[in-house]
C-alpha positions as CSV (number, residue, x, y, z in Angstrom):
1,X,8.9,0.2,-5.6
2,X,12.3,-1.0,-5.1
3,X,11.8,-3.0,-2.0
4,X,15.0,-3.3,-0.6
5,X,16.6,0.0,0.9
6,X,19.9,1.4,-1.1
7,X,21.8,1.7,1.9
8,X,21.5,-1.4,3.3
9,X,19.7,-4.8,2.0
10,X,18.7,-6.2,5.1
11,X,15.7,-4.1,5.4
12,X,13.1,-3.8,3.1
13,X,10.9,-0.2,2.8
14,X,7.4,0.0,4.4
15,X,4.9,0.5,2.2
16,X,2.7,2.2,5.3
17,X,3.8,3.9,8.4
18,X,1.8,5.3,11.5
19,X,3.5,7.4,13.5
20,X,2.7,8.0,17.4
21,X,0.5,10.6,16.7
22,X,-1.0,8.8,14.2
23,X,-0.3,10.1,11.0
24,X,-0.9,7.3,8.2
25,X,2.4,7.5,5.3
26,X,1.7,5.9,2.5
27,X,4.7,5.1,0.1
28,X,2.6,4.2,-2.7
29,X,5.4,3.2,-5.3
30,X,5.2,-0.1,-6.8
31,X,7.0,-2.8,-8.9
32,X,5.9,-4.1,-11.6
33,X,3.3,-1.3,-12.3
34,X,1.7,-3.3,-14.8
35,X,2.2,-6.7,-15.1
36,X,1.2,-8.8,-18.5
37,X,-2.1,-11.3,-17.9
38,X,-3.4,-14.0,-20.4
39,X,-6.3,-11.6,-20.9
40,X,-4.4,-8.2,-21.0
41,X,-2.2,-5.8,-18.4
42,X,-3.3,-5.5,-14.8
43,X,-2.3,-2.5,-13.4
44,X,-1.6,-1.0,-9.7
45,X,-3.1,1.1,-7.7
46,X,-3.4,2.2,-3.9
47,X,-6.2,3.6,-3.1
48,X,-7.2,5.8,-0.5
49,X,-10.7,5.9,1.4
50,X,-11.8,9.7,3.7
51,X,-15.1,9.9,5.8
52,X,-15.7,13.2,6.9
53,X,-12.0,14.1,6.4
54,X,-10.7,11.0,8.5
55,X,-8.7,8.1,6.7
56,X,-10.6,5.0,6.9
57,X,-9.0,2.7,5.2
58,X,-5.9,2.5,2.3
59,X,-5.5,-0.6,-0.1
60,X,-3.3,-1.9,-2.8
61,X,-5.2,-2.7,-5.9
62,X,-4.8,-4.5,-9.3
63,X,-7.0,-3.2,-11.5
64,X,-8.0,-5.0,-15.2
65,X,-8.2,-3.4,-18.9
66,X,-12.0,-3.2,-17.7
67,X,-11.3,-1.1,-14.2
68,X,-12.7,-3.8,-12.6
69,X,-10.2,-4.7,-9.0
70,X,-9.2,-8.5,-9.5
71,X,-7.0,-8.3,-6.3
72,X,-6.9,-6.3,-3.0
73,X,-4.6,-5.8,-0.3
74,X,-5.7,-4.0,2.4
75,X,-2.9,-2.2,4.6
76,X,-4.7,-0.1,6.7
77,X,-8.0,0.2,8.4
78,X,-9.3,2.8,10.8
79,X,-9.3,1.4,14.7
80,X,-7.2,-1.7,13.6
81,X,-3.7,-2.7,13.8
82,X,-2.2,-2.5,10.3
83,X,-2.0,-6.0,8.7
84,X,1.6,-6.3,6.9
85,X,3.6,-7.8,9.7
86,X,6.5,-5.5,7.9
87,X,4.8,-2.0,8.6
88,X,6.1,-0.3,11.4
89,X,5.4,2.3,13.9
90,X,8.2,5.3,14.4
91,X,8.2,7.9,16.9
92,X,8.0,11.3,16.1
């Protein structure tokens, strides 16, 4: 994802948004996509977790030539605040 905004460079994009009612956007866009590692490419990935039809939690994830997550960014979590000091709330 390009993380400054075209229009302006001052602010950069969210990668998560909750909205007053609640509704959880997920830009999931991001740059590099792979990045080259000693031992091969890592690559990204968000990934979404659903309970019983409700969002529970969404993560960014690097992922190995094996699958296996090396890193994990959690930006959302059911019945929390999200975590990234740059996500924002906007009113519907």
């Amino acid at each position: 994802m390009h993380h400054a905004l075209r229009h302006t460079k001052a602010i950069q994009r969210s990668r998560l948004l909750v909205d007053a009612a609640g509704t959880v956007y997920l830009n999931a866009a991001a740059v590099p996509r792979i990045r080259p590692m000693a031992g091969g490419c890592q690559r990204n990935f968000s990934l979404v977790s659903l309970i019983n039809q409700q969002l529970t939690e969404v993560a960014a994830v690097w992922v190995d030539q094996d699958c296996e997550i090396v890193s994990s960014e959690i930006l959302y979590r059911a019945g929390e605040q999200p975590v990234d000091l740059a996500l924002k709330s906007v009113a519907r």
